[in-house]
PyMOL Python script that loads the backbone (N, CA, C, O; Angstrom):
from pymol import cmd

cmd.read_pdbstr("""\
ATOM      1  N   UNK A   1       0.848  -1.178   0.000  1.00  0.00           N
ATOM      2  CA  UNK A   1       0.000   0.000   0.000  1.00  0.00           C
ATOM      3  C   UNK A   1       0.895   1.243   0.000  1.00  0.00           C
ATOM      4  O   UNK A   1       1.810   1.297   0.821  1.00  0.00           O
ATOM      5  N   UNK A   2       0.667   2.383  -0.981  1.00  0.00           N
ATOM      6  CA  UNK A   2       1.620   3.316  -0.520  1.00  0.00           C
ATOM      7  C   UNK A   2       0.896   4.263   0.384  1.00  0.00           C
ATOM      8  O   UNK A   2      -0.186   3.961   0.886  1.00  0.00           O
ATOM      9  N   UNK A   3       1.252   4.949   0.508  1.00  0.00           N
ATOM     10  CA  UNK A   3       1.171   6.533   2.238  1.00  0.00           C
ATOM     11  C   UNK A   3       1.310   7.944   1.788  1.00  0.00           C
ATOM     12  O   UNK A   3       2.231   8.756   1.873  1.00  0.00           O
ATOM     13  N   UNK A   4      -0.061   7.991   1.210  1.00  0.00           N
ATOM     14  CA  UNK A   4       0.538   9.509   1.001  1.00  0.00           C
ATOM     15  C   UNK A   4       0.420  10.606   1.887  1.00  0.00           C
ATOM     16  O   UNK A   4       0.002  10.258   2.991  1.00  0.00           O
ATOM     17  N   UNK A   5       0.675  11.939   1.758  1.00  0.00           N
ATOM     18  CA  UNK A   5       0.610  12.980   3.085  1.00  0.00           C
ATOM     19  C   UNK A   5      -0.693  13.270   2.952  1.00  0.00           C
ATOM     20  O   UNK A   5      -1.193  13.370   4.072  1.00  0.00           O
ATOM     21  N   UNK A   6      -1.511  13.461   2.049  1.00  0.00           N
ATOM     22  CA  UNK A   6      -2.836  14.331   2.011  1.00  0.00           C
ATOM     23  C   UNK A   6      -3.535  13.302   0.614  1.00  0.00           C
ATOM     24  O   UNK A   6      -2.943  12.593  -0.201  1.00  0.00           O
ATOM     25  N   UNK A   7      -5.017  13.596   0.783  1.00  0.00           N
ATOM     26  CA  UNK A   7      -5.840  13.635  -0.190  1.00  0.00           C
ATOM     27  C   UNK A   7      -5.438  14.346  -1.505  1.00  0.00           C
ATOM     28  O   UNK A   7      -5.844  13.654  -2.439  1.00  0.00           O
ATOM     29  N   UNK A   8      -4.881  15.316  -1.894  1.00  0.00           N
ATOM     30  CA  UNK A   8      -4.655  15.747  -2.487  1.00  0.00           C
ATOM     31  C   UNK A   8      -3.494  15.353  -3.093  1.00  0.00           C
ATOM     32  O   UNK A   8      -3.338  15.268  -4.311  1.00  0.00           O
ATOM     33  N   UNK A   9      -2.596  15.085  -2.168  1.00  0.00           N
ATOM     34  CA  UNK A   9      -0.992  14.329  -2.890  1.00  0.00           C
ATOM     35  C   UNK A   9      -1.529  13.213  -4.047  1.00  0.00           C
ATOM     36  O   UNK A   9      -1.084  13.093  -5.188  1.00  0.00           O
ATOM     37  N   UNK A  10      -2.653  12.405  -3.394  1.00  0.00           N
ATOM     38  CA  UNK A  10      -2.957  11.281  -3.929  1.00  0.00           C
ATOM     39  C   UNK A  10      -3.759  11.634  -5.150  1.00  0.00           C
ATOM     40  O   UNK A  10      -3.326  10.952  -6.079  1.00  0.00           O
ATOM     41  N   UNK A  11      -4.802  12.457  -5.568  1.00  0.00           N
ATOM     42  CA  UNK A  11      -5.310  12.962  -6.209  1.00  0.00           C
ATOM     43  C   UNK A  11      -4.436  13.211  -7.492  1.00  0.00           C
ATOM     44  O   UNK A  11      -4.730  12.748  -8.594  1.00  0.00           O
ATOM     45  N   UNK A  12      -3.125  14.137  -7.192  1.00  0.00           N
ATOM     46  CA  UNK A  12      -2.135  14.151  -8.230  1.00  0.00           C
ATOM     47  C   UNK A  12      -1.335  13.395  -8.682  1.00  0.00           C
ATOM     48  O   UNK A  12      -0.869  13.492  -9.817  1.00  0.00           O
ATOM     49  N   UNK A  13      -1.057  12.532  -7.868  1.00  0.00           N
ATOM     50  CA  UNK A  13      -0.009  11.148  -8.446  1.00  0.00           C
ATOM     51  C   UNK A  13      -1.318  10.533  -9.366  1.00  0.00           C
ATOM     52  O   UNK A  13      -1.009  10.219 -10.516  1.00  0.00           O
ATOM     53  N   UNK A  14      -2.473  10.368  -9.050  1.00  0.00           N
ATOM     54  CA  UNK A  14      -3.813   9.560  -9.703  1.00  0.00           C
ATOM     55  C   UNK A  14      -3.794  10.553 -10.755  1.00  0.00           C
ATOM     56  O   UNK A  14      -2.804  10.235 -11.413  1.00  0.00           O
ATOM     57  N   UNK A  15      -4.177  11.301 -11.152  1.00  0.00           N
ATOM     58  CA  UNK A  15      -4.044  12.288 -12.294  1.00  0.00           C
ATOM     59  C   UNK A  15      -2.593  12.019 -12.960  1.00  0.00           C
ATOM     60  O   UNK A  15      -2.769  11.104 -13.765  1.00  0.00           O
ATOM     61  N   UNK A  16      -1.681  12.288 -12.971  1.00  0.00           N
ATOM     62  CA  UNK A  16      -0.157  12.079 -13.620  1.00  0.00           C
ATOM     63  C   UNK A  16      -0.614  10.810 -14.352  1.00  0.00           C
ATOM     64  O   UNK A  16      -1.305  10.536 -15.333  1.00  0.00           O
ATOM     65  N   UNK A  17       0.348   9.939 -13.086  1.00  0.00           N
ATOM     66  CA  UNK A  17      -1.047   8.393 -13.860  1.00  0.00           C
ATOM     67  C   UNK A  17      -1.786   8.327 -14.587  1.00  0.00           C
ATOM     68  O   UNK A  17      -1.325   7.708 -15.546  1.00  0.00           O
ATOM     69  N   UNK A  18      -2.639   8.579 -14.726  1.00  0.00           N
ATOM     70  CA  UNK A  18      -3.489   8.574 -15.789  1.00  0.00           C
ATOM     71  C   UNK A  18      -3.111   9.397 -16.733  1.00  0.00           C
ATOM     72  O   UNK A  18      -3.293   8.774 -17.780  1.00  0.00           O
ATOM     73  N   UNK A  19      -2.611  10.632 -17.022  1.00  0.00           N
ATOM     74  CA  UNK A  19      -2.492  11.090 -18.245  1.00  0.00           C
ATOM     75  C   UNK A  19      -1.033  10.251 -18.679  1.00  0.00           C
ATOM     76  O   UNK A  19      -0.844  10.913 -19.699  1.00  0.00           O
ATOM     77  N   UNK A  20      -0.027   9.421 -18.664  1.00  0.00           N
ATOM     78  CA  UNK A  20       0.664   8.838 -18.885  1.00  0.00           C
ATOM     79  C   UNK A  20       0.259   7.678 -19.590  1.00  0.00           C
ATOM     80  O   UNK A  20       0.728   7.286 -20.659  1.00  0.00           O
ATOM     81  N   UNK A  21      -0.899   7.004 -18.732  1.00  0.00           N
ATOM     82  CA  UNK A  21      -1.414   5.788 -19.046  1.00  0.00           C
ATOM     83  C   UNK A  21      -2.164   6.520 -20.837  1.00  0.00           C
ATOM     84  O   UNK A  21      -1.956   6.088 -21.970  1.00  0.00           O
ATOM     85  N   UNK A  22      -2.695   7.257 -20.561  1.00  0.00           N
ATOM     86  CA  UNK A  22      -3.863   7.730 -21.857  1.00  0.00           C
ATOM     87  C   UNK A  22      -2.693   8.133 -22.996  1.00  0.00           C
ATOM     88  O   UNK A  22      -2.853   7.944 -24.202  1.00  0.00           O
ATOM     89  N   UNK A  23      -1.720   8.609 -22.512  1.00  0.00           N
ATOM     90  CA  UNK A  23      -0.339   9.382 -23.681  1.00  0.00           C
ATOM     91  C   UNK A  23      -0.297   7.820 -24.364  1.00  0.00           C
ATOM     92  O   UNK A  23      -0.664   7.588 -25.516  1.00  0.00           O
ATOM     93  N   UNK A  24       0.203   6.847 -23.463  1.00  0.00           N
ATOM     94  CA  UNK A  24       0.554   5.884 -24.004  1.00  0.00           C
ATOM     95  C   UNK A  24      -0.224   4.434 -24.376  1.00  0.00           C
ATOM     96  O   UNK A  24       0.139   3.276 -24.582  1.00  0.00           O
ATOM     97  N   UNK A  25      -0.974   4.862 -24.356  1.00  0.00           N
ATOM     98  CA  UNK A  25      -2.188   3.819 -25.071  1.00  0.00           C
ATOM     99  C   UNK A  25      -2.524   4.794 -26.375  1.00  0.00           C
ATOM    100  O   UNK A  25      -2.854   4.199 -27.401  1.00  0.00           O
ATOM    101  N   UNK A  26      -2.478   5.927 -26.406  1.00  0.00           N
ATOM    102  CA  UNK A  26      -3.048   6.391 -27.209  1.00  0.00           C
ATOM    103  C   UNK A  26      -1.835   6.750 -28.635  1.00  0.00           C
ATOM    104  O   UNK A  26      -2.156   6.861 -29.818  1.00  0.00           O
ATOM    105  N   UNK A  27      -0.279   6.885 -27.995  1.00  0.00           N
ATOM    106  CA  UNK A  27       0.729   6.620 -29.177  1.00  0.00           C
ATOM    107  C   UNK A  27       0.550   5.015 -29.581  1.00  0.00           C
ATOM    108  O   UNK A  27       0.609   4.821 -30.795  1.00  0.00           O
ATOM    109  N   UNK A  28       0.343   3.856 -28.772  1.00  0.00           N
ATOM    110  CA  UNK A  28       0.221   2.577 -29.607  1.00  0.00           C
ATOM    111  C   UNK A  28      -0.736   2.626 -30.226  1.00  0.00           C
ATOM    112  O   UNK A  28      -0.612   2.065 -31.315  1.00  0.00           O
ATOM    113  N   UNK A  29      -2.249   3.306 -29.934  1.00  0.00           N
ATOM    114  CA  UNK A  29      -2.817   2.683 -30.810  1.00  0.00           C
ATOM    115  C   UNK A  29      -3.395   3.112 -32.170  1.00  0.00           C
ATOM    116  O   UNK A  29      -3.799   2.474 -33.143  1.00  0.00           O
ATOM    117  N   UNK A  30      -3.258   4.811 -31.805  1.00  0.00           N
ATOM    118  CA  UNK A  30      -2.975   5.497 -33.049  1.00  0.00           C
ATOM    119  C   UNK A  30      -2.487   4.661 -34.673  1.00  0.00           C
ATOM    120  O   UNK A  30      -3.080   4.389 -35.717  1.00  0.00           O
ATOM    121  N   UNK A  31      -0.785   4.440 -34.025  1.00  0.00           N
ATOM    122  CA  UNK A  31      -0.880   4.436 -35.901  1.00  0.00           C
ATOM    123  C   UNK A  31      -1.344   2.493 -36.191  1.00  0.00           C
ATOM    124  O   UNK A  31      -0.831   1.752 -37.029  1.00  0.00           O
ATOM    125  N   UNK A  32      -2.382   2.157 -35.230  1.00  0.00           N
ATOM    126  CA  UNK A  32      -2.651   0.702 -35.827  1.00  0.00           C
ATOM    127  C   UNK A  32      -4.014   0.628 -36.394  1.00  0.00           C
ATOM    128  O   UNK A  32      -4.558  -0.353 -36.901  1.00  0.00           O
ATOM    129  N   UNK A  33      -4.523   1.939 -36.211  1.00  0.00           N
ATOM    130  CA  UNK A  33      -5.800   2.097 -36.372  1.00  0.00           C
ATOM    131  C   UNK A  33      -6.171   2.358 -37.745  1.00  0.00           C
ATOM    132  O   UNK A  33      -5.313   3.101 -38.222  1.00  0.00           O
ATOM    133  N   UNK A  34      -6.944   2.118 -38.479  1.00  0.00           N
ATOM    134  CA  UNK A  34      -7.000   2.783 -40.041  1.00  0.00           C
ATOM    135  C   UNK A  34      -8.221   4.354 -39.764  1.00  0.00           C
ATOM    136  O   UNK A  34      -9.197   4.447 -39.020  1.00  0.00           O
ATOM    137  N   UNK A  35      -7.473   5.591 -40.924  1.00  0.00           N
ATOM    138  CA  UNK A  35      -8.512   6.440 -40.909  1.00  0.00           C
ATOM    139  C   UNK A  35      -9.741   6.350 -41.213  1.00  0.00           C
ATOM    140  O   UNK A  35     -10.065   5.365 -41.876  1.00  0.00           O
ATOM    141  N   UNK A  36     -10.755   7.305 -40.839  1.00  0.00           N
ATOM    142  CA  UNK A  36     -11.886   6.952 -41.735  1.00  0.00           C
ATOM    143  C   UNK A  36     -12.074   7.360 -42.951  1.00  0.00           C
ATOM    144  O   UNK A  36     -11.236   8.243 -43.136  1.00  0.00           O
ATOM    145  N   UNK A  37     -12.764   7.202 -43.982  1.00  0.00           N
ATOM    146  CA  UNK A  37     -13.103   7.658 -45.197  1.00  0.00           C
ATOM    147  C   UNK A  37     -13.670   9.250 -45.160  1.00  0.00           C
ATOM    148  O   UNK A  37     -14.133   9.625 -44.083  1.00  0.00           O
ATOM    149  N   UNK A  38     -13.655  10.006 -46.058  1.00  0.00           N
ATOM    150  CA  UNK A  38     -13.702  11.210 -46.274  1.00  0.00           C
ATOM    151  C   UNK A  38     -15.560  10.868 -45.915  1.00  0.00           C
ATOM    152  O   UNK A  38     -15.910  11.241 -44.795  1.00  0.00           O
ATOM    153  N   UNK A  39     -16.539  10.286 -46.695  1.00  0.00           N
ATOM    154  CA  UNK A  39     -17.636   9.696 -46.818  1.00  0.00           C
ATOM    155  C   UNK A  39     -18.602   9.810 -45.299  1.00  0.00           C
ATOM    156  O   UNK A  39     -19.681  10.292 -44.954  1.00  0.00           O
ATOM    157  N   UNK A  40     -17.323   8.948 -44.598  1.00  0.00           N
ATOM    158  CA  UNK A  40     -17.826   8.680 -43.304  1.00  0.00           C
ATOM    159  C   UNK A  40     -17.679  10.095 -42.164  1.00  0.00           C
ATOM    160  O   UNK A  40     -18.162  10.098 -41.032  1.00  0.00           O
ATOM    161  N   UNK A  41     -17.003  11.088 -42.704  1.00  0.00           N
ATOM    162  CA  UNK A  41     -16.883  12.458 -41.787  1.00  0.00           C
ATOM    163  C   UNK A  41     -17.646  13.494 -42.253  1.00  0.00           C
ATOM    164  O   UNK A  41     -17.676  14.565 -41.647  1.00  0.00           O
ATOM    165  N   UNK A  42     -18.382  13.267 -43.445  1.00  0.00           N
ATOM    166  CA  UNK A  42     -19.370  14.708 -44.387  1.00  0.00           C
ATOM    167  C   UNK A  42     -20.208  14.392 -42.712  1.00  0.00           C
ATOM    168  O   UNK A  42     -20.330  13.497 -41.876  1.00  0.00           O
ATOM    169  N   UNK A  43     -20.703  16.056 -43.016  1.00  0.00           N
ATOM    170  CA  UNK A  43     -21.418  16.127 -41.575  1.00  0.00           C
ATOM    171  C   UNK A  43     -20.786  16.167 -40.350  1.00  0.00           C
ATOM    172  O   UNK A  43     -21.222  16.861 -39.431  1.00  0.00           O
ATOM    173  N   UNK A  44     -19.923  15.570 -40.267  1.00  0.00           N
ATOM    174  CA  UNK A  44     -19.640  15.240 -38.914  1.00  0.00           C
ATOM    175  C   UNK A  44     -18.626  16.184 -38.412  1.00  0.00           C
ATOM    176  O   UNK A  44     -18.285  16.599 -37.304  1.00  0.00           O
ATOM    177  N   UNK A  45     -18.307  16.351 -39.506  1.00  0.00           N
ATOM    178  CA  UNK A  45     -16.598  17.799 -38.869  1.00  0.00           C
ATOM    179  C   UNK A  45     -16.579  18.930 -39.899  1.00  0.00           C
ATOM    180  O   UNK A  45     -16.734  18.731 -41.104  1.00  0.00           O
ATOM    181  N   UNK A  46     -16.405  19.964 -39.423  1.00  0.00           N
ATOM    182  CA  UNK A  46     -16.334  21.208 -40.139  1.00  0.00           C
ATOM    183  C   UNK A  46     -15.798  21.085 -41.519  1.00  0.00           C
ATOM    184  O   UNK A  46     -16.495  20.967 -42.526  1.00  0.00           O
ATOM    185  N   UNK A  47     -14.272  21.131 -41.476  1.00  0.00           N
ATOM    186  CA  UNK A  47     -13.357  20.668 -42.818  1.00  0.00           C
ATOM    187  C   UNK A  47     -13.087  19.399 -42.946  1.00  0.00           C
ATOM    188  O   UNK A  47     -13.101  18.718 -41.921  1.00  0.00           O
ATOM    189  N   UNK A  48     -12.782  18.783 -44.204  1.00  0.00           N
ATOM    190  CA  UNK A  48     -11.736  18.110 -44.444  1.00  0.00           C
ATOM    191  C   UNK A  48     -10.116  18.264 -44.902  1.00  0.00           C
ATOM    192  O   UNK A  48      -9.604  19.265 -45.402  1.00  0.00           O
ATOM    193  N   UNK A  49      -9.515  17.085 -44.610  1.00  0.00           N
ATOM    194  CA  UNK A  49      -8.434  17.619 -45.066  1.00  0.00           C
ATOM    195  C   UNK A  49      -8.216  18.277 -46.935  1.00  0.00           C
ATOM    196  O   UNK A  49      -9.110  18.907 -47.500  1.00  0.00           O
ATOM    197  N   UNK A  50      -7.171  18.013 -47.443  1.00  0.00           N
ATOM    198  CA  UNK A  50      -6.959  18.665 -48.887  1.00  0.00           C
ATOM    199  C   UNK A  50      -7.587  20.359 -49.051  1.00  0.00           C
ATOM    200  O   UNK A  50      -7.619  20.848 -50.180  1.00  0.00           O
ATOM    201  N   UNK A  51      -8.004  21.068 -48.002  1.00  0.00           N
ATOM    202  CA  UNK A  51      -8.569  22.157 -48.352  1.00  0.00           C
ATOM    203  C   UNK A  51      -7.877  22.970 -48.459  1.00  0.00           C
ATOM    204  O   UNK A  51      -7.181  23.289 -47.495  1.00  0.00           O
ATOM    205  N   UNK A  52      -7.756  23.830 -50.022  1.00  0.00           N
ATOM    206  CA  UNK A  52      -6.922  25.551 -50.175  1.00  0.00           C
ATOM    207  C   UNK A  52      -7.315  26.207 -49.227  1.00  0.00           C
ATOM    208  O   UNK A  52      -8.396  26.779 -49.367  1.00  0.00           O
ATOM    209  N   UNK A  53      -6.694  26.328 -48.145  1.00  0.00           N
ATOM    210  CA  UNK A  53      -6.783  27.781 -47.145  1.00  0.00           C
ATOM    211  C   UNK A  53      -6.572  28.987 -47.639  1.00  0.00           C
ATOM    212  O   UNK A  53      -7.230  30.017 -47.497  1.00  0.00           O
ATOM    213  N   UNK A  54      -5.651  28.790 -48.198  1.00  0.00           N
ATOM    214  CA  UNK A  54      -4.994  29.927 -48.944  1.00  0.00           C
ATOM    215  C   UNK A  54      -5.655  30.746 -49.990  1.00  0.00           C
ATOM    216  O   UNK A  54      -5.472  31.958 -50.104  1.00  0.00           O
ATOM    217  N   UNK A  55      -6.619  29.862 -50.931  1.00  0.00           N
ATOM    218  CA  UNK A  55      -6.844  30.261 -52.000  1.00  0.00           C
ATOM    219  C   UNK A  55      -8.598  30.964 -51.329  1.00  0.00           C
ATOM    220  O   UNK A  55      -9.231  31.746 -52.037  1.00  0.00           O
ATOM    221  N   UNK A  56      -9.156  30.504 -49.883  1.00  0.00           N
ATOM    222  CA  UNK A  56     -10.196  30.751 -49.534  1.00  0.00           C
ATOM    223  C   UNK A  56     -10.135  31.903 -48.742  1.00  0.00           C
ATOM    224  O   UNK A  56     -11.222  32.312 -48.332  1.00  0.00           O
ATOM    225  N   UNK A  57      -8.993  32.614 -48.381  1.00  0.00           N
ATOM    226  CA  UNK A  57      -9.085  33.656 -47.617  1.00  0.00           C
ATOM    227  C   UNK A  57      -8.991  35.167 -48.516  1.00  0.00           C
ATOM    228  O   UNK A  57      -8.389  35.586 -49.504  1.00  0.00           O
ATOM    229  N   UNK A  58     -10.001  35.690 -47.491  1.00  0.00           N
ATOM    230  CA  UNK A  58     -10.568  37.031 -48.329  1.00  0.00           C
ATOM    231  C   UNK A  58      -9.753  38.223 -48.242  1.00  0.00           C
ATOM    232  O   UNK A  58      -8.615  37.783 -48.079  1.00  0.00           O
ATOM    233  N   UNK A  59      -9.701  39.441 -48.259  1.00  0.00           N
ATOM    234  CA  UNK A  59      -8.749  40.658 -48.644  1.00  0.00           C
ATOM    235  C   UNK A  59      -8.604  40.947 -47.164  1.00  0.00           C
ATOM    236  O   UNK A  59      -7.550  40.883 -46.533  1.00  0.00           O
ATOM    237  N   UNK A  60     -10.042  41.342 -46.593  1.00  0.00           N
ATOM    238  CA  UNK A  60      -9.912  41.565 -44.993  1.00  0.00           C
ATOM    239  C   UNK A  60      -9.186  41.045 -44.214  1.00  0.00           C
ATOM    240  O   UNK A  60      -8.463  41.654 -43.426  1.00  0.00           O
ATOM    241  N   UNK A  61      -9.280  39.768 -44.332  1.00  0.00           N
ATOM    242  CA  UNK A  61      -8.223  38.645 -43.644  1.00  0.00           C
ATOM    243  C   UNK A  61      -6.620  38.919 -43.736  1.00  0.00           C
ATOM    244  O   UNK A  61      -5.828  38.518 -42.883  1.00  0.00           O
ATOM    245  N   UNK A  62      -6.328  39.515 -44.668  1.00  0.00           N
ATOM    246  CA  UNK A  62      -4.971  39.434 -44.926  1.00  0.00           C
ATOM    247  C   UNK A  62      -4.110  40.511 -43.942  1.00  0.00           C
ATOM    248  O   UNK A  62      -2.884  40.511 -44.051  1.00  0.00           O
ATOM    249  N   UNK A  63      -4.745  41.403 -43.008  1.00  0.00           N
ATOM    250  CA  UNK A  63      -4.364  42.190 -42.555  1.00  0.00           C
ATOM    251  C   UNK A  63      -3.566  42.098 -41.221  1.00  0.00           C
ATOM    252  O   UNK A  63      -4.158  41.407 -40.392  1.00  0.00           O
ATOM    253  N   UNK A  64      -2.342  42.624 -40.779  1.00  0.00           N
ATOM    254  CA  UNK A  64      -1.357  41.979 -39.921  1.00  0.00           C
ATOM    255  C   UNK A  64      -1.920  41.598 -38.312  1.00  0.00           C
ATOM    256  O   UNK A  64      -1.128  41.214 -37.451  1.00  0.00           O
ATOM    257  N   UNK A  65      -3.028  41.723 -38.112  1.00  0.00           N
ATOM    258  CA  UNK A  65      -3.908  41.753 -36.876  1.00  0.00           C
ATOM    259  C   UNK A  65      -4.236  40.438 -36.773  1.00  0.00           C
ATOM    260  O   UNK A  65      -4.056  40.002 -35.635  1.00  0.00           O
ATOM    261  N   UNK A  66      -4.599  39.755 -37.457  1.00  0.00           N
ATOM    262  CA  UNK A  66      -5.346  38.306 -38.060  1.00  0.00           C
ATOM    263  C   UNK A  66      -4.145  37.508 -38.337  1.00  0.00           C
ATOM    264  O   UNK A  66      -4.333  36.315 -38.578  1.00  0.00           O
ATOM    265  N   UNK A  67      -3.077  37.910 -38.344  1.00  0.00           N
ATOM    266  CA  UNK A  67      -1.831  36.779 -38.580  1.00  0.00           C
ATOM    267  C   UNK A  67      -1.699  36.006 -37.289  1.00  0.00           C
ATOM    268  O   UNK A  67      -1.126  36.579 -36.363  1.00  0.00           O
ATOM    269  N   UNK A  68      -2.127  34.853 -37.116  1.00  0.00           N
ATOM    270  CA  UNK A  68      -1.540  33.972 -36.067  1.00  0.00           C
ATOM    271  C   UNK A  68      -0.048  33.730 -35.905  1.00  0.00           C
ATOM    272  O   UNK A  68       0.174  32.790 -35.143  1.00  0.00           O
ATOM    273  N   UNK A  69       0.547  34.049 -36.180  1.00  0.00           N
ATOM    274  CA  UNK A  69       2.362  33.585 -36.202  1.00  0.00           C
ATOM    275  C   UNK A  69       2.363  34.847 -35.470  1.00  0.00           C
ATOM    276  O   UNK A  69       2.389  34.823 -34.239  1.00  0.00           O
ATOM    277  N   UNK A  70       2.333  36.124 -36.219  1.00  0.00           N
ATOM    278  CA  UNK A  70       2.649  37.300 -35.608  1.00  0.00           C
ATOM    279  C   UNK A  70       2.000  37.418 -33.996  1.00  0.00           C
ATOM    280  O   UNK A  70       2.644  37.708 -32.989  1.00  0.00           O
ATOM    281  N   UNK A  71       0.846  37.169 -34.063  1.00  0.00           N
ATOM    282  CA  UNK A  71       0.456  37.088 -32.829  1.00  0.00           C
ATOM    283  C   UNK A  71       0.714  36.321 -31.147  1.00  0.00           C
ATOM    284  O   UNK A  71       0.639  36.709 -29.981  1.00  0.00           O
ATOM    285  N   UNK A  72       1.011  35.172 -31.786  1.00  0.00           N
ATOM    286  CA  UNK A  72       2.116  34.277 -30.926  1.00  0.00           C
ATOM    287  C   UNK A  72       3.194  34.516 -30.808  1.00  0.00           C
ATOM    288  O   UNK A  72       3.779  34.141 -29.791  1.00  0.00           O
ATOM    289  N   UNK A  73       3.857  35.228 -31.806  1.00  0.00           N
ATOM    290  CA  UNK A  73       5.024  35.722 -31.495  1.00  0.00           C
ATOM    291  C   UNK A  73       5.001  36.807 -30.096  1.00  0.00           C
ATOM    292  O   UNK A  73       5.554  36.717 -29.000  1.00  0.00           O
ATOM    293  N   UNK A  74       4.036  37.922 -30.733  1.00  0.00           N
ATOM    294  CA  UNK A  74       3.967  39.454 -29.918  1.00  0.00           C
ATOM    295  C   UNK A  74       2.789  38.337 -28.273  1.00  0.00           C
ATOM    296  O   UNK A  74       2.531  38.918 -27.219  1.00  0.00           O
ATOM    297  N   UNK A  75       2.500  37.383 -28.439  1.00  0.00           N
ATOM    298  CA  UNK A  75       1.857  36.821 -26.777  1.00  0.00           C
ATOM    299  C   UNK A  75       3.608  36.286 -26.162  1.00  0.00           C
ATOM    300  O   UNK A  75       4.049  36.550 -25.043  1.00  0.00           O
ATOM    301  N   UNK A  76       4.201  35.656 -27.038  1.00  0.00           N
ATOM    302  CA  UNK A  76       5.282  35.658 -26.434  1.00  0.00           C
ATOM    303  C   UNK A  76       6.351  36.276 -25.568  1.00  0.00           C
ATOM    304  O   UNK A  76       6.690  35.962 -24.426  1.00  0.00           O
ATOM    305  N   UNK A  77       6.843  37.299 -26.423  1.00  0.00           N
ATOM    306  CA  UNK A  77       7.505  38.224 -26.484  1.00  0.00           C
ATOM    307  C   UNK A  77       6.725  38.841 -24.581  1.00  0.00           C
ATOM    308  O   UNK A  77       7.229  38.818 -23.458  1.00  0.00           O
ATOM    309  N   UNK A  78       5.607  39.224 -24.999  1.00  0.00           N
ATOM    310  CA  UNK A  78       5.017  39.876 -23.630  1.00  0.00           C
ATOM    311  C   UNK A  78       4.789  38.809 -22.473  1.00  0.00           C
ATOM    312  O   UNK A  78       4.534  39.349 -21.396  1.00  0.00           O
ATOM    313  N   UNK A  79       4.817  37.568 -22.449  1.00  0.00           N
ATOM    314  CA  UNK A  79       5.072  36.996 -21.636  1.00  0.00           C
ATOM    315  C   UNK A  79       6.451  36.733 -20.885  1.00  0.00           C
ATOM    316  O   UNK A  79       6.551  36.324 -19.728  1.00  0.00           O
ATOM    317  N   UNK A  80       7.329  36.991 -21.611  1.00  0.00           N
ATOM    318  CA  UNK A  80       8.942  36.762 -21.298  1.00  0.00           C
ATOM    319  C   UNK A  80       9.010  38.230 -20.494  1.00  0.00           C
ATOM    320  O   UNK A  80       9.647  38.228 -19.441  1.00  0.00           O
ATOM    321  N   UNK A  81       8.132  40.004 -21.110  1.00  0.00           N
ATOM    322  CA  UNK A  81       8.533  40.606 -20.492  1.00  0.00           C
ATOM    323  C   UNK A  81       8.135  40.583 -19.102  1.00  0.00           C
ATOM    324  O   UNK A  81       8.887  40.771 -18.145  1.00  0.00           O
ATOM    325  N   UNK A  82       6.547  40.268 -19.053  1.00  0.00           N
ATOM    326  CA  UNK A  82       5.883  40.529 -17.809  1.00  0.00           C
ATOM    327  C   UNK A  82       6.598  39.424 -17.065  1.00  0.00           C
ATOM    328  O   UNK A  82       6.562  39.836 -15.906  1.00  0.00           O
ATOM    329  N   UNK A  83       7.202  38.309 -17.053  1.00  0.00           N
ATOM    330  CA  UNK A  83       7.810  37.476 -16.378  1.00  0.00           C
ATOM    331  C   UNK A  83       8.750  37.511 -15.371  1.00  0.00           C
ATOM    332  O   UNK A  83       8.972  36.678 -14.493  1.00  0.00           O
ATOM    333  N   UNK A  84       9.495  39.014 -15.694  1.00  0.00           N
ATOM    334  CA  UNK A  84      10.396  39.343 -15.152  1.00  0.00           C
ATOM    335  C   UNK A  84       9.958  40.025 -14.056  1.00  0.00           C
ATOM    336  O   UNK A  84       9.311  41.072 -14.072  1.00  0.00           O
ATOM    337  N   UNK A  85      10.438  39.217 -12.805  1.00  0.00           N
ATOM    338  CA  UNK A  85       9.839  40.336 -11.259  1.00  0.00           C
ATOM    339  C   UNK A  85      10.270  41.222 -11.215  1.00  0.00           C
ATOM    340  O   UNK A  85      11.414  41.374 -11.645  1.00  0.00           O
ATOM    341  N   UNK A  86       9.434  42.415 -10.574  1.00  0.00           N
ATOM    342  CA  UNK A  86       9.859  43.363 -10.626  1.00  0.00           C
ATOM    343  C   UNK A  86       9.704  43.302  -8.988  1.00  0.00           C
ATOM    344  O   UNK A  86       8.771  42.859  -8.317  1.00  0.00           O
ATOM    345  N   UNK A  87      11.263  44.058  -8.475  1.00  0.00           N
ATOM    346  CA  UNK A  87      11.560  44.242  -6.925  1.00  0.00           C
ATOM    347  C   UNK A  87      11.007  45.509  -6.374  1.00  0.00           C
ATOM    348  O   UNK A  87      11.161  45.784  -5.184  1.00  0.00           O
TER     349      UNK A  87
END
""", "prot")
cmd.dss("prot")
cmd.show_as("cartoon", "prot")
cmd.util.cbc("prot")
cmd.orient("prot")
């Protein structure tokens, strides 16, 4: 039996655990699995794959506000600054 200090200790080792157990059931069984057919997802999910993104985005869109790269960059960037304690 193990001993932990608190309810809560135990709570988190049980959580860890389990997301370990789920990581790794879920890398084996992934690539043994076959995809489904394009057929079998109409309806069921927004896109499919093969879709021009590129060729579907409009003039508005193109504007540097709406760039995800840029934006992760500049959430970055401000996270590294605010990070720094200030004494």
């Amino acid at each position: 039996m193990i001993h932990f200090n608190s309810d809560l200790e135990e709570s988190f080792w049980g959580a860890g655990i389990a997301f370990v157990t789920v990581a790794v059931v879920a890398a084996v069984v992934t690539p043994l699995t076959a995809p489904k057919r394009d057929d079998d997802l109409r309806g069921l999910v927004y896109g499919l794959g093969g879709v021009d993104v590129k060729g579907d985005v409009l003039a508005a869109d193109r504007v540097w506000w709406r760039s995800p790269v840029l934006l992760g960059v500049i959430a970055l960037v401000l996270s590294a600054l605010l990070y720094v304690p200030v004494f």
